[in-house]
C-alpha positions as CSV (number, residue, x, y, z in Angstrom):
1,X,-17.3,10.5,-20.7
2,X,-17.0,10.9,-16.9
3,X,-16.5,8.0,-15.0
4,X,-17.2,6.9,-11.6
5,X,-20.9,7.7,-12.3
6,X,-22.5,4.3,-13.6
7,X,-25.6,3.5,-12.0
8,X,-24.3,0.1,-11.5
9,X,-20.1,0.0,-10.6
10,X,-18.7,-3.6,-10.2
11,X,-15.0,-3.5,-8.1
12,X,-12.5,-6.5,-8.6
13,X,-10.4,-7.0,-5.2
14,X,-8.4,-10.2,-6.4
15,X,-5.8,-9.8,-3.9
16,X,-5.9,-13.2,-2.1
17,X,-4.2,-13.1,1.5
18,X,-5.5,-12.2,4.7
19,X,-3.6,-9.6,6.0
20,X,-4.5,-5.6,6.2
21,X,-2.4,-3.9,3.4
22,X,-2.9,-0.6,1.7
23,X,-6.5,-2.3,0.1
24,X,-7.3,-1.8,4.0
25,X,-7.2,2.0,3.5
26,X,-7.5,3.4,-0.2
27,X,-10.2,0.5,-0.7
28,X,-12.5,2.1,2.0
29,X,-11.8,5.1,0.7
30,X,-12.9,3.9,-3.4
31,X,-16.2,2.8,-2.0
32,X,-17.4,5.4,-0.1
33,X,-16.6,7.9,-3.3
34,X,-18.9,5.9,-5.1
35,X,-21.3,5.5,-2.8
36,X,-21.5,9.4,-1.8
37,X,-21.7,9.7,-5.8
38,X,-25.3,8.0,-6.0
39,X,-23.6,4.6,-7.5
40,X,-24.4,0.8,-6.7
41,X,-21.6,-1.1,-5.9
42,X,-21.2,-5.0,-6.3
43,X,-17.6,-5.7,-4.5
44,X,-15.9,-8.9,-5.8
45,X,-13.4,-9.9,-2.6
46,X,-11.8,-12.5,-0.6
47,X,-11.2,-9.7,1.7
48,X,-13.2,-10.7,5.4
49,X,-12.5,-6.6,6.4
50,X,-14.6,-5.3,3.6
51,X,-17.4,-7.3,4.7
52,X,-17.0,-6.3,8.2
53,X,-16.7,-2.9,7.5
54,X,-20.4,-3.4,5.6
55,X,-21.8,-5.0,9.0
56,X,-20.6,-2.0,10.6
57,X,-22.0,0.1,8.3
58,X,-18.5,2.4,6.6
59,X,-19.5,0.9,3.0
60,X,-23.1,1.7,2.7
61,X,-25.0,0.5,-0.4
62,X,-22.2,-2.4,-0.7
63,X,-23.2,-5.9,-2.2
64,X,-20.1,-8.3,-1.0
65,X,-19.5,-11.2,-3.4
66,X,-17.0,-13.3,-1.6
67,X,-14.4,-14.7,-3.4
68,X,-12.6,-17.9,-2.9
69,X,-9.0,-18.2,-2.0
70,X,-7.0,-20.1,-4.1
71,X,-3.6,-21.5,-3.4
72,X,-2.0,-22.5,-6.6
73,X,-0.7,-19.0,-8.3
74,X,-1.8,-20.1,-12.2
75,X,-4.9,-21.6,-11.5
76,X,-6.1,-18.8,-9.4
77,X,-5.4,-16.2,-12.3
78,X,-6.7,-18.4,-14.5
79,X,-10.1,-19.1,-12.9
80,X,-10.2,-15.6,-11.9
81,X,-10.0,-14.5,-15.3
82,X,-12.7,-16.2,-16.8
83,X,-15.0,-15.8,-13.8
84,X,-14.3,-11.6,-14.8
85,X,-14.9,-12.0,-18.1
86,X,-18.0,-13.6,-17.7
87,X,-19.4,-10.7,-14.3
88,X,-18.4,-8.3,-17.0
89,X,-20.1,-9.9,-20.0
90,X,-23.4,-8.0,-18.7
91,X,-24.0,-4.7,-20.5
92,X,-25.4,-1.5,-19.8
93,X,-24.6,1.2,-16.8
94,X,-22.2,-0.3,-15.4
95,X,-18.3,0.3,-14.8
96,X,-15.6,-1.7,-13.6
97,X,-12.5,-1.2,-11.2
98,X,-10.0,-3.9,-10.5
99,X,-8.2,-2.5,-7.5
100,X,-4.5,-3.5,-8.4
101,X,-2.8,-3.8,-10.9
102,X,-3.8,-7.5,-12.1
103,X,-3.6,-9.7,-15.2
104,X,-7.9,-10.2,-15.4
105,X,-7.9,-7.0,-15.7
106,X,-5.8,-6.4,-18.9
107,X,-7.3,-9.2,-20.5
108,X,-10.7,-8.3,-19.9
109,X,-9.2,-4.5,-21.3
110,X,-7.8,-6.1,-24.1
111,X,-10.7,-7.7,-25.0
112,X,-13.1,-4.8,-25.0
113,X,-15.0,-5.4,-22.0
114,X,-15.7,-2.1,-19.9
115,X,-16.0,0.9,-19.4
116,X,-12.6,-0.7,-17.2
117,X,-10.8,1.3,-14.4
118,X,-7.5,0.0,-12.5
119,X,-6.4,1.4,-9.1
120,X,-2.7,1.9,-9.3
121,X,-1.2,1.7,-5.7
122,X,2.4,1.2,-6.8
123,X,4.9,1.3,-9.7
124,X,7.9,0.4,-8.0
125,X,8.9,-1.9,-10.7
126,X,9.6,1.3,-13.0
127,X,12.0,2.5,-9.9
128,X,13.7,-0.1,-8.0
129,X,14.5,-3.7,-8.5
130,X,11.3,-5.9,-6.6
131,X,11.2,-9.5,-7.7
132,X,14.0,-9.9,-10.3
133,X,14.9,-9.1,-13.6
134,X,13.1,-11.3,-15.7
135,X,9.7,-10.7,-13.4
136,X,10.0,-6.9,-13.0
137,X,10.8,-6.8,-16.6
138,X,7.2,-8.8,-17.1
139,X,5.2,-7.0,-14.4
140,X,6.6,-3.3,-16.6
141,X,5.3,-4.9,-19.9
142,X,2.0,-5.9,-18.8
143,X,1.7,-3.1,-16.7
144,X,2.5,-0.4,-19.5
145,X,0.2,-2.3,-21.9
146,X,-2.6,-2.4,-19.0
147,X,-2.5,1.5,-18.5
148,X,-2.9,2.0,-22.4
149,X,-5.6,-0.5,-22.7
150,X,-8.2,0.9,-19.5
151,X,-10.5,3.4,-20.3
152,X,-9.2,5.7,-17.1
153,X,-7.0,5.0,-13.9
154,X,-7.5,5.9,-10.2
155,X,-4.6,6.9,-8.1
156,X,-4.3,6.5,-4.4
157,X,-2.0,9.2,-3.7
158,X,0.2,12.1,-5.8
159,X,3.1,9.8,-5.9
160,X,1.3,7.5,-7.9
161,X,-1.1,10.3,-9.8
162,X,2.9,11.3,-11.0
163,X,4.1,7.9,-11.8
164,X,1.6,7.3,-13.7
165,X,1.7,10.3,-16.2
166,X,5.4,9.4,-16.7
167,X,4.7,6.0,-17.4
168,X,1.7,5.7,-19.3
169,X,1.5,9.9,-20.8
170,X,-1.2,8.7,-23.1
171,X,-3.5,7.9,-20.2
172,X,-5.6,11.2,-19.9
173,X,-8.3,9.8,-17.7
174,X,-6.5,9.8,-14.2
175,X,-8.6,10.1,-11.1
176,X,-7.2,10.4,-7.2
177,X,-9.0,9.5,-4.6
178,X,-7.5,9.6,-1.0
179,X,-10.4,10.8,1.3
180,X,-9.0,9.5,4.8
181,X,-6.7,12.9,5.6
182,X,-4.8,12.7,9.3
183,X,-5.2,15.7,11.8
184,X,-4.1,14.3,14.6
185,X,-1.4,16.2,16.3
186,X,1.2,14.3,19.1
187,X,4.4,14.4,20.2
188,X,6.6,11.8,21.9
189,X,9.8,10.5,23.5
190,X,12.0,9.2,20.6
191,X,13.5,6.4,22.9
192,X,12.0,2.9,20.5
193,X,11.6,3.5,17.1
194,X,9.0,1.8,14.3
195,X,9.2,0.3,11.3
196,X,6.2,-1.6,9.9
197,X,7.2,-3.4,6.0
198,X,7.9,-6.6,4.8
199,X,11.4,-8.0,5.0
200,X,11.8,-9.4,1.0
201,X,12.4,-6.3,-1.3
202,X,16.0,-4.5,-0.5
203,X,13.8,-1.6,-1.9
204,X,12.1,-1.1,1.9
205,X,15.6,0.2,2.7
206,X,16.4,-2.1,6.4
207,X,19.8,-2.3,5.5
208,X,20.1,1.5,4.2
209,X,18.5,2.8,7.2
210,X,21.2,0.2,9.3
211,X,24.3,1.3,7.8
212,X,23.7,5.0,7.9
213,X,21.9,5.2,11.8
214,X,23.7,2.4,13.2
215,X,26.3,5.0,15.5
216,X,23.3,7.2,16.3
217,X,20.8,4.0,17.8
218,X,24.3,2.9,19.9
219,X,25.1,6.6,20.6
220,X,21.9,7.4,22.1
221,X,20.4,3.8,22.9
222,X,17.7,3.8,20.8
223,X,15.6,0.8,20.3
224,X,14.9,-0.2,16.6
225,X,11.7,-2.6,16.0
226,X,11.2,-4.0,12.5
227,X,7.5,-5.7,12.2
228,X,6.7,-7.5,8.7
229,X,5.9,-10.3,7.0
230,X,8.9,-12.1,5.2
231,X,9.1,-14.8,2.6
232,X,12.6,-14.4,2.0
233,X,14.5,-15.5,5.3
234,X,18.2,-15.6,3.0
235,X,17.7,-11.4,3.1
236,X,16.0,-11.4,7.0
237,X,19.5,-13.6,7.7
238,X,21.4,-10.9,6.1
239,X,20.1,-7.9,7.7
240,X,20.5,-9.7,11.4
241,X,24.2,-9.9,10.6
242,X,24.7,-6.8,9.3
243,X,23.2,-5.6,12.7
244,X,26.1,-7.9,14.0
245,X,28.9,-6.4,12.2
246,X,27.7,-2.8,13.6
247,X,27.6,-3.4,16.5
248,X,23.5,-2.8,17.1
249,X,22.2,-6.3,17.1
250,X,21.4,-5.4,20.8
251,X,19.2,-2.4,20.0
252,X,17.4,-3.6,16.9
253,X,14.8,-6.5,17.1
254,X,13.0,-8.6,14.1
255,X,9.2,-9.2,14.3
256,X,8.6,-11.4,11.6
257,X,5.3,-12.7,10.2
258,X,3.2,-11.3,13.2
259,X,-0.6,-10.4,13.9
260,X,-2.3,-7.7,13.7
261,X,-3.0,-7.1,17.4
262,X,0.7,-7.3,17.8
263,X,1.5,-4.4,15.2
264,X,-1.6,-2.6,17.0
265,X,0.7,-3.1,20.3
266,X,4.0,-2.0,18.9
267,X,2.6,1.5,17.1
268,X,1.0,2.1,21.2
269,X,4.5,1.4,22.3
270,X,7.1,3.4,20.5
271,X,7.7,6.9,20.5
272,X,8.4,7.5,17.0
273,X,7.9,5.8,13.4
274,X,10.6,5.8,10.9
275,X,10.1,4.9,7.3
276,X,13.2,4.1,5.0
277,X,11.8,2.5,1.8
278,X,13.3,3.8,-1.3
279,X,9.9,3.4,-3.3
280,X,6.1,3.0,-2.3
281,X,3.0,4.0,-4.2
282,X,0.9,4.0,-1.1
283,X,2.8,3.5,2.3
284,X,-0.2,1.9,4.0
285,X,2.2,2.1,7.4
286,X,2.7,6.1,6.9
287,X,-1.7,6.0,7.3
288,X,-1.2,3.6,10.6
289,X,1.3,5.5,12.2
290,X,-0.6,9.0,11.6
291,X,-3.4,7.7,12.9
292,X,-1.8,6.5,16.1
293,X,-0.3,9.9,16.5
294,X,3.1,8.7,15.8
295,X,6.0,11.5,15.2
296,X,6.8,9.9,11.7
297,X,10.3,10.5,9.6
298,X,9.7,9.2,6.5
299,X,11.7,9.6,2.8
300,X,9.5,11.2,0.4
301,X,7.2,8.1,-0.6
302,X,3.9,7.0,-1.1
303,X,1.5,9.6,0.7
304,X,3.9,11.3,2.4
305,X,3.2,14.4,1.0
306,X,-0.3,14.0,1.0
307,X,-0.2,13.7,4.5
308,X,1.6,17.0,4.9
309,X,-0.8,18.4,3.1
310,X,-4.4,17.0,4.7
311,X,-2.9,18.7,8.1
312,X,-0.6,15.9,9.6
313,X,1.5,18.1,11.3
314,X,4.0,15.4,12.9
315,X,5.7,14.1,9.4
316,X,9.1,14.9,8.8
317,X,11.9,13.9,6.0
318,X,13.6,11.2,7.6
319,X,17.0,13.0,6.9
320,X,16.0,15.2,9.9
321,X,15.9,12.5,12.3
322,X,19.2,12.8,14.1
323,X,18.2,16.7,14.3
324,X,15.1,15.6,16.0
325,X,15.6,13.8,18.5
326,X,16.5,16.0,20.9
327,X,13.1,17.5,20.6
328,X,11.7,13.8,21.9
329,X,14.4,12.3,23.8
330,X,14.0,12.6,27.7
């Protein structure tokens, strides 16, 4: 059957904290497909941007359920499990989407609630070491078993549209949706340089992008600013002396755990966004920076092809970036 086309499509955002994230973009982007495709949609969120964007009028035909927050980790998953079983208990032209990868939504899969889609944003565990060995190993498990058990699977970018058909091959149902292309052309003068990620996977590549740049920042003087949120201050600790032992602890500054209005000031400030992560489904910062016109050099991540391809223009492999810079440097 096609899906996509209930009459009546229930979405699960169970995501509980307060800060823009990919959701921000690809979320937008899931609502106003089903919207332009004649569907109701009942959004189940916690997320306060979701109901602006409804004031404002970019998720028409959008009922907003707000969700609570809940602070302890089990009891959240288990309340929210129960409270999806039950939403989903009601039968008859509707579909659900959970839009991440989340336990509710497997058990409500496994036990044969649905039509059920998932969003899949990002698979790193299959690539690169995230939480641990014993968690990554759990989050593959039930993430493998999850894929299997939904009735189809939206992608938010190719990356993801291609980790997905190695990961779960028996899934034939895969949909992508990523309707917000960049065309916005600019140029700049590669003097400060971006980086927008949080600080507590060694998969976002900070110390990678340290080690192997460190004589071109002091060669050339080139400012470094690393914005993110960080839980894990024993890896921040490491990265700052590593900056020590190069010789660049001068050029490159730590923003940790900032506001939005202040990452909104630091993409109008730099001249150029770089994006070192070894593995991201999405790259919600790749969006941010296209949008504010940023030259970005980026490894081949997340929607980094897709935004070569929608017409962004001012994306290049970040391998190139020493070549570069003489095109923005004064």
């Amino acid at each position: 059957m096609p899906y996509l086309t209930a009459p009546v499509v229930y979405v699960f955002c169970l995501k509980q904290g307060g800060q823009k994230n990919g959701l921000f973009y690809y979320g937008f982007d899931l609502l106003d497909e089903l919207s332009k495709r004649g569907s109701k949609v009942v959004l189940f969120s916690t997320k306060d941007y979701f109901l602006q964007g409804k004031k404002e009028g970019l998720v028409p035909d959008v009922k907003f359920v707000k969700l609570p927050r809940i602070s302890n980790r089990a009891m959240k998953w288990i309340l929210l499990s129960i409270y999806c079983f039950k939403i989903m208990g009601k039968r008859g032209g509707r579909e659900y989407i959970f839009s991440s990868e989340d336990l509710p939504a497997l058990l409500c899969a496994w036990l044969g609630r649905g039509p059920i889609g998932v969003v899949v944003h990002d698979l790193g565990e299959f690539y690169v070491r995230r939480y641990g060995l014993m968690k990554d190993f759990f989050r593959r498990t039930w993430i493998k078993k999850l894929l299997s058990k939904v009735n189809y699977v939206v992608c938010v970018s190719s990356r993801t549209k291609a980790d997905v058909e190695r990961v779960s091959p028996g899934q034939k149902n895969i949909l992508t949706i990523l309707n917000s292309p960049c065309r916005i052309d600019g140029s700049g003068k590669s003097v400060k340089l971006l980086y927008v990620s949080g600080f507590d996977y060694p998969s976002k590549g900070h110390s990678s992008f340290i080690s192997k740049y460190a004589n071109f920042l002091k060669e050339n003087s080139i400012e470094v600013h690393f914005v993110g949120n960080c839980g894990n201050f024993k890896m921040l600790g490491e990265l700052r002396a590593l900056c020590q032992s190069l010789g660049v602890a001068d050029l490159i500054s730590f923003h940790v755990n900032v506001t939005n209005s202040f990452i909104d000031l630091m993409y109008r400030s730099v001249d150029a966004f770089v994006f070192p992560s070894h593995y991201e489904g999405f790259g919600r910062p790749l969006i941010e920076a296209a949008r504010y016109g940023l030259p970005i050099f980026s490894n081949d991540v997340g929607v980094f092809r897709d935004l070569q391809e929608s017409g962004y223009h001012n994306i290049f492999p970040l391998d190139e970036l020493e070549c570069a810079y003489g095109s923005y440097a004064t």
